[in-house]
Backbone as XML, in Angstrom:
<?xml version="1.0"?>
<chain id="A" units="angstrom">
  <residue number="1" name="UNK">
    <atom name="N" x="36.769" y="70.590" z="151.995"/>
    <atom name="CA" x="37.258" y="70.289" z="153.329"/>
    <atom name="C" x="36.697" y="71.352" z="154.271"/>
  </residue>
  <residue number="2" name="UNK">
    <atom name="N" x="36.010" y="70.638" z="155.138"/>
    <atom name="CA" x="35.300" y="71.988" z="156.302"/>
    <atom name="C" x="36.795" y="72.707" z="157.161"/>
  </residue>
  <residue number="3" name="UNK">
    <atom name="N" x="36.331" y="73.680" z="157.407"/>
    <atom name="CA" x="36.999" y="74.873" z="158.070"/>
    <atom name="C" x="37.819" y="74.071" z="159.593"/>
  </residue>
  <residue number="4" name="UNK">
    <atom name="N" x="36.729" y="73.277" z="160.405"/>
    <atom name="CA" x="37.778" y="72.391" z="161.279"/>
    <atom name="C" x="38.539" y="71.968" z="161.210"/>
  </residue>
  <residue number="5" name="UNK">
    <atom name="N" x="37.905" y="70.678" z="160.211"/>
    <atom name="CA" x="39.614" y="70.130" z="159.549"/>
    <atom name="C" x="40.738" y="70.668" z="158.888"/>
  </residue>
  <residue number="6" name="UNK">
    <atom name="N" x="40.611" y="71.962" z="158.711"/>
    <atom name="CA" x="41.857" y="72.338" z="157.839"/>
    <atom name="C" x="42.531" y="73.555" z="158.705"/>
  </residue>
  <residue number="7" name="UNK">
    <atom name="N" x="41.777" y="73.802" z="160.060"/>
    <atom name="CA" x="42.654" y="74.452" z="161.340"/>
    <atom name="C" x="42.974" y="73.406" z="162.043"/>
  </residue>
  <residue number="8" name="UNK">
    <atom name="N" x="42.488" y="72.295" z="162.009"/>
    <atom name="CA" x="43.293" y="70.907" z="163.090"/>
    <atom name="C" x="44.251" y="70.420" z="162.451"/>
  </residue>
  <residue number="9" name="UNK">
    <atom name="N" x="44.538" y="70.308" z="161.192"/>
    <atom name="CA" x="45.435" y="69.673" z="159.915"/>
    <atom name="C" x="46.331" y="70.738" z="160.007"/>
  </residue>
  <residue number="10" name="UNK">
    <atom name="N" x="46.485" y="71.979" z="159.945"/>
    <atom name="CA" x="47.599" y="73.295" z="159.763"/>
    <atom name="C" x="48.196" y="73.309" z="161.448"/>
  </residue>
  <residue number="11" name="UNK">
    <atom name="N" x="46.691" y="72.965" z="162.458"/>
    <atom name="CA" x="47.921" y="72.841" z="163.874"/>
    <atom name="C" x="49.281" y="71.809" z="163.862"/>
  </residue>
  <residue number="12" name="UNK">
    <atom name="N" x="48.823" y="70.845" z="162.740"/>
    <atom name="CA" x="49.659" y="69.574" z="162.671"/>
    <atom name="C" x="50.704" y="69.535" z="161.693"/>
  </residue>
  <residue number="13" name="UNK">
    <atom name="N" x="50.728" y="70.776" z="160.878"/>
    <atom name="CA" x="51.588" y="70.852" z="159.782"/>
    <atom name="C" x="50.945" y="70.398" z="159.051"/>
  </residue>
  <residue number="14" name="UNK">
    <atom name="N" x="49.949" y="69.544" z="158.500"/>
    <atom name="CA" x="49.202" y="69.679" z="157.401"/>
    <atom name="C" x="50.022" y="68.346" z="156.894"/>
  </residue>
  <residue number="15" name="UNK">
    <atom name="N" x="50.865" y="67.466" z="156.957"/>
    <atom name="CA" x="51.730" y="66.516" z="156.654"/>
    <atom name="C" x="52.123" y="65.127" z="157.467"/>
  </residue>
  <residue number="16" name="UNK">
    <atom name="N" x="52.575" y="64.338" z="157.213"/>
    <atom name="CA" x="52.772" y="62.758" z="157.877"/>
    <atom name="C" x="53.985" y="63.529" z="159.208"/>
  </residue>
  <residue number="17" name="UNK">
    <atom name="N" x="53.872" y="63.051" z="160.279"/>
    <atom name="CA" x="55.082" y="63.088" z="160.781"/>
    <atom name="C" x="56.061" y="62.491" z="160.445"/>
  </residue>
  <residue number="18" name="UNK">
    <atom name="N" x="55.716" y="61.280" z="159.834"/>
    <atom name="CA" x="57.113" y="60.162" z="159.663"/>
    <atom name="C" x="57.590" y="60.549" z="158.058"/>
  </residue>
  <residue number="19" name="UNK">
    <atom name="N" x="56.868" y="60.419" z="157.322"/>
    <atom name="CA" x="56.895" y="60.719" z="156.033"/>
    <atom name="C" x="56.554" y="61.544" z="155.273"/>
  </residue>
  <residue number="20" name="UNK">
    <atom name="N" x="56.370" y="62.612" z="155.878"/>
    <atom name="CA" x="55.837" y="63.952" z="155.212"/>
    <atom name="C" x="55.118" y="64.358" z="154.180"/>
  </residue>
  <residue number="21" name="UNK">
    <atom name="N" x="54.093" y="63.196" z="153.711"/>
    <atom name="CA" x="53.424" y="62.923" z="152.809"/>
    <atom name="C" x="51.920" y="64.000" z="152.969"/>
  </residue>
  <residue number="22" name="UNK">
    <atom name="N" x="51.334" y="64.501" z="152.371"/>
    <atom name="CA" x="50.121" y="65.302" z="152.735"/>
    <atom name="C" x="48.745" y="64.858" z="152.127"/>
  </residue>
  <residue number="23" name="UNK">
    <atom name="N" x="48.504" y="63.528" z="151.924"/>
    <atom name="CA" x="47.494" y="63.111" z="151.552"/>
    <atom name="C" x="47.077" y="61.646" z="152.502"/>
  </residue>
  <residue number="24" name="UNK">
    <atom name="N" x="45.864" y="61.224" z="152.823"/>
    <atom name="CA" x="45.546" y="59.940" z="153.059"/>
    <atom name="C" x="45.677" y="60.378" z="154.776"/>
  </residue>
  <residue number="25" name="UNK">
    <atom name="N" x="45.609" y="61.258" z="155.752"/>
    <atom name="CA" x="46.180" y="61.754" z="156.571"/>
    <atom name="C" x="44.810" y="61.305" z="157.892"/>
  </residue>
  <residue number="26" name="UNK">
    <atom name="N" x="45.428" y="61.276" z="158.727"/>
    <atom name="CA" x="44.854" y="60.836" z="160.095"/>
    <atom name="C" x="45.456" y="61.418" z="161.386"/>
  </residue>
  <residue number="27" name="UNK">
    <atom name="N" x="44.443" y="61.032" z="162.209"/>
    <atom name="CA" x="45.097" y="61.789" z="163.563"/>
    <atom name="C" x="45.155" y="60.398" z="164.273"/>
  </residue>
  <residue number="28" name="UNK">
    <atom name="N" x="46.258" y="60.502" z="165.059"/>
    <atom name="CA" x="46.571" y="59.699" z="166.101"/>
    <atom name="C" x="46.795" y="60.269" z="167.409"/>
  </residue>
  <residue number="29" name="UNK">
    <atom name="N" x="46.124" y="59.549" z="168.351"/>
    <atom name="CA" x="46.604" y="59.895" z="169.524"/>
    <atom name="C" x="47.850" y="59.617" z="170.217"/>
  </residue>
  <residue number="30" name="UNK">
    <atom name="N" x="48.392" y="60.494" z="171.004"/>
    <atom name="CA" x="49.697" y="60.084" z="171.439"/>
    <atom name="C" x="49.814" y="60.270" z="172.778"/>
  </residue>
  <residue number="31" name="UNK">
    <atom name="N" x="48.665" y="60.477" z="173.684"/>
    <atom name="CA" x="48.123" y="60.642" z="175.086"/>
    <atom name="C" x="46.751" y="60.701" z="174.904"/>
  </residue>
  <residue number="32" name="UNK">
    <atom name="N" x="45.805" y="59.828" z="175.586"/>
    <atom name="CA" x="44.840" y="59.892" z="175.918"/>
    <atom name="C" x="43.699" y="61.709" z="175.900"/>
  </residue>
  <residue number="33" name="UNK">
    <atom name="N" x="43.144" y="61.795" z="175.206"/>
    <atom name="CA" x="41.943" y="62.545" z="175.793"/>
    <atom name="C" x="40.437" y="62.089" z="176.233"/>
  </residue>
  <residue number="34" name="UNK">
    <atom name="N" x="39.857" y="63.263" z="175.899"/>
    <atom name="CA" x="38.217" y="63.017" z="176.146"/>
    <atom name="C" x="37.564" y="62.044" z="175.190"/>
  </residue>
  <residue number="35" name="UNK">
    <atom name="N" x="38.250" y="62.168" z="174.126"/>
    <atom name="CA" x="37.924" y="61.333" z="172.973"/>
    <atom name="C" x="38.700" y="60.707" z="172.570"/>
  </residue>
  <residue number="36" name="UNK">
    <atom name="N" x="38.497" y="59.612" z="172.778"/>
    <atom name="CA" x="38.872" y="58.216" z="172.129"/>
    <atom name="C" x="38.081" y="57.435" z="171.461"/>
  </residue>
  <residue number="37" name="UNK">
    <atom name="N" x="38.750" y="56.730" z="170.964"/>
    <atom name="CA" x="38.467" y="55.318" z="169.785"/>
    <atom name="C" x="37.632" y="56.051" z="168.746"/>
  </residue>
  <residue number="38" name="UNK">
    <atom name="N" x="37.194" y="55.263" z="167.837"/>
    <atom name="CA" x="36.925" y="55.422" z="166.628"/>
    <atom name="C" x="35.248" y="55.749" z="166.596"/>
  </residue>
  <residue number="39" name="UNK">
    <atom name="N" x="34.960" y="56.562" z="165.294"/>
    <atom name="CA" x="33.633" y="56.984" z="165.483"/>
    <atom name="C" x="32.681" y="57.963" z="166.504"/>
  </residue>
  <residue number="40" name="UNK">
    <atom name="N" x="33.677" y="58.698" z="166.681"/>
    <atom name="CA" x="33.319" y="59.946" z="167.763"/>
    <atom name="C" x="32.619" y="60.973" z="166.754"/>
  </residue>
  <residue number="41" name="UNK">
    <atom name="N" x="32.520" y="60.834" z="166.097"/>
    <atom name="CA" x="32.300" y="61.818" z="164.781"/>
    <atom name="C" x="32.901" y="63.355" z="164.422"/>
  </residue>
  <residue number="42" name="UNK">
    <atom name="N" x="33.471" y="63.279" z="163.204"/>
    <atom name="CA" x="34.189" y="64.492" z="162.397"/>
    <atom name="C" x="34.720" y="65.454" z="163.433"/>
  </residue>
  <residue number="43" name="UNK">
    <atom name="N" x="33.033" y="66.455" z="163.531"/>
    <atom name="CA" x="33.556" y="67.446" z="164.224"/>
    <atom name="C" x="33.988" y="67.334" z="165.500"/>
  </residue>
  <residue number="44" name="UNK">
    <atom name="N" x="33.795" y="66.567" z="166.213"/>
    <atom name="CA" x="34.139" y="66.390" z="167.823"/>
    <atom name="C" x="35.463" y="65.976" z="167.820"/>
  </residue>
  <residue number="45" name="UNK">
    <atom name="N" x="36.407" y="65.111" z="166.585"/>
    <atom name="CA" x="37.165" y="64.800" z="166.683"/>
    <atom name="C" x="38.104" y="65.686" z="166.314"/>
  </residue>
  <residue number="46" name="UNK">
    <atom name="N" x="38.162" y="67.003" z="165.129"/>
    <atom name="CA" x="38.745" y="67.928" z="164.900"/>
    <atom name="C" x="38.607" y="69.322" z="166.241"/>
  </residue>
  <residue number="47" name="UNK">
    <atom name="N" x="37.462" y="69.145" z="166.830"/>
    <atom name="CA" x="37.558" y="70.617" z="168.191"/>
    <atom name="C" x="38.378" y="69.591" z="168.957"/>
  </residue>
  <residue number="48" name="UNK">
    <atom name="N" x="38.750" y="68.189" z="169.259"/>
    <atom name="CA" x="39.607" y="67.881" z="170.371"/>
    <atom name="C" x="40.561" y="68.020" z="170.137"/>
  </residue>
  <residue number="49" name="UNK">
    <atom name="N" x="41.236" y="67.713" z="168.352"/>
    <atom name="CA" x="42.380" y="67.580" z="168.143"/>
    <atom name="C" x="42.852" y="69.904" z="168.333"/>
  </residue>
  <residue number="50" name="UNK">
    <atom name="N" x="41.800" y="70.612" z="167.896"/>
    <atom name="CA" x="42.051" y="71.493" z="167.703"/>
    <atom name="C" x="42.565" y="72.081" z="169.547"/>
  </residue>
  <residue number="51" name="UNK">
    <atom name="N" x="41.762" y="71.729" z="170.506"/>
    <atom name="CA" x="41.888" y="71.687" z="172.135"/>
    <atom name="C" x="43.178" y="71.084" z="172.274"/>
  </residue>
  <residue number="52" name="UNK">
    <atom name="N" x="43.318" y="70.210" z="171.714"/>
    <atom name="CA" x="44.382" y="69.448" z="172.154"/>
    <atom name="C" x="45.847" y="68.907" z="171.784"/>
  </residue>
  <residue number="53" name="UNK">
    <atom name="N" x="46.304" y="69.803" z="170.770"/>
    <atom name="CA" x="46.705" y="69.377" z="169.496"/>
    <atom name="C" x="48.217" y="69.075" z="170.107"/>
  </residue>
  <residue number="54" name="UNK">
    <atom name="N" x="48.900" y="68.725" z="171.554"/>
    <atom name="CA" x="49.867" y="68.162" z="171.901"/>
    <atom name="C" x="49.481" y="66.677" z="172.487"/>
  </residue>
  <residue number="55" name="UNK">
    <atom name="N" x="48.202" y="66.266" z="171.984"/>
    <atom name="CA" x="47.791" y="64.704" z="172.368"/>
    <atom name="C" x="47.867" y="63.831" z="171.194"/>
  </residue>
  <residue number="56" name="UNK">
    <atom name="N" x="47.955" y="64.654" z="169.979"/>
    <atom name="CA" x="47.956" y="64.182" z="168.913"/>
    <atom name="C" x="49.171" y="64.470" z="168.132"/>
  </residue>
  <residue number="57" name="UNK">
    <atom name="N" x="48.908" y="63.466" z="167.158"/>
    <atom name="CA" x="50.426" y="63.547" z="165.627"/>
    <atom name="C" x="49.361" y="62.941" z="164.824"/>
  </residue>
  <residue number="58" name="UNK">
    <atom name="N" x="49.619" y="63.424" z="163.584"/>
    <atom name="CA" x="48.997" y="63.390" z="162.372"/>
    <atom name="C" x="49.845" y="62.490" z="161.768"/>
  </residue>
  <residue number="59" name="UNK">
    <atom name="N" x="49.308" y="61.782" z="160.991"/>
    <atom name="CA" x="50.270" y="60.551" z="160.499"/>
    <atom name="C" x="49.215" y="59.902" z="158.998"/>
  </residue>
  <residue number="60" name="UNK">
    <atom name="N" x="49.657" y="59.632" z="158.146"/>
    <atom name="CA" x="49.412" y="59.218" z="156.970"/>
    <atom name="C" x="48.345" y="58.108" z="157.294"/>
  </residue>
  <residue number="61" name="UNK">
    <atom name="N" x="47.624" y="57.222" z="156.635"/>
    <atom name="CA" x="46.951" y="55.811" z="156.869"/>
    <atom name="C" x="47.953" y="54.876" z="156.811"/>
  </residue>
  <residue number="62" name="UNK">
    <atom name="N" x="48.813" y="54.804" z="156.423"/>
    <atom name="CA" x="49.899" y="53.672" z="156.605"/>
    <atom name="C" x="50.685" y="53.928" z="157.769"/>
  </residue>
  <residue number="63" name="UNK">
    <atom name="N" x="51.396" y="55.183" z="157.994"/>
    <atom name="CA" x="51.906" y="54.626" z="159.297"/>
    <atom name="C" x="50.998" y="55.271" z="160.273"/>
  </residue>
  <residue number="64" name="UNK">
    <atom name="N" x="50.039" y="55.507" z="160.874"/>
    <atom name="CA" x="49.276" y="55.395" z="161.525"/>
    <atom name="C" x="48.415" y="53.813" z="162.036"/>
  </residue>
  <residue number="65" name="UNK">
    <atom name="N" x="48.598" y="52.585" z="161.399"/>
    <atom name="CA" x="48.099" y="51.253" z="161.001"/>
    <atom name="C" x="49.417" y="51.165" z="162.011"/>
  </residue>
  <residue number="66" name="UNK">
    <atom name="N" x="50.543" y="51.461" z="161.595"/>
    <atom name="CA" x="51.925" y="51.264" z="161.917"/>
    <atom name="C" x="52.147" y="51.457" z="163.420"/>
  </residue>
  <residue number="67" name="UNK">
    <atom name="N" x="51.843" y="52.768" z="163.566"/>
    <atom name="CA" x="51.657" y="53.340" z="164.675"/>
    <atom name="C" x="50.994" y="52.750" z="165.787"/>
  </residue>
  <residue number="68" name="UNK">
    <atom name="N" x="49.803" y="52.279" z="165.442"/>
    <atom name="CA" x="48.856" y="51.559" z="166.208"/>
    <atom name="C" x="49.432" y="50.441" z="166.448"/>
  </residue>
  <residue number="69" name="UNK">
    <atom name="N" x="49.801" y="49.748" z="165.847"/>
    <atom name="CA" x="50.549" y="48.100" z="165.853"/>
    <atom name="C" x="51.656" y="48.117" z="166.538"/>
  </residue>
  <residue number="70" name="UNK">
    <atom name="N" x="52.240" y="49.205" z="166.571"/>
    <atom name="CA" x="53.981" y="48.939" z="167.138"/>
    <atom name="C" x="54.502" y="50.104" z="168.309"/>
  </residue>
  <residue number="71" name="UNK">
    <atom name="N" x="53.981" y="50.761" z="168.126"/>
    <atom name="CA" x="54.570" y="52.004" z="169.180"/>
    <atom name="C" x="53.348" y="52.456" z="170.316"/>
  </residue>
  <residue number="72" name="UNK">
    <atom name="N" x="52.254" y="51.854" z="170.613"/>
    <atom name="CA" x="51.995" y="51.930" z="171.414"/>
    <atom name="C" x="51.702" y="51.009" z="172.979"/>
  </residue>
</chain>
């Protein structure tokens, strides 16, 4: 795991918000930044989350799917 991801993952607790699970893990946005949607690539997406890390919640692949579908 590169050095970004695992200072953007520890800003986030390193765990699901909903389920506190620490594997399968994703970032979600929860306010708009510079970067959006999908395929921004790795590192650009870990220095925003790392810039920005009250735009985001870290959330598992399941409820993040969840997330996307229902709460926004």
């Amino acid at each position: 795991m590169n050095k970004l991801r695992i200072l953007a993952l520890g800003m986030l607790n390193f765990r699901c918000a909903r389920c506190f699970i620490t594997k399968k893990l994703e970032f979600a946005h929860t306010a708009p930044t510079q970067l959006n949607g999908r395929s921004r690539g790795q590192r650009a997406r870990f220095e925003d989350v790392i810039n920005n890390p009250g735009k985001y919640v870290l959330l598992c692949k399941e409820h993040h799917k969840e997330y996307d579908d229902n709460d926004k």
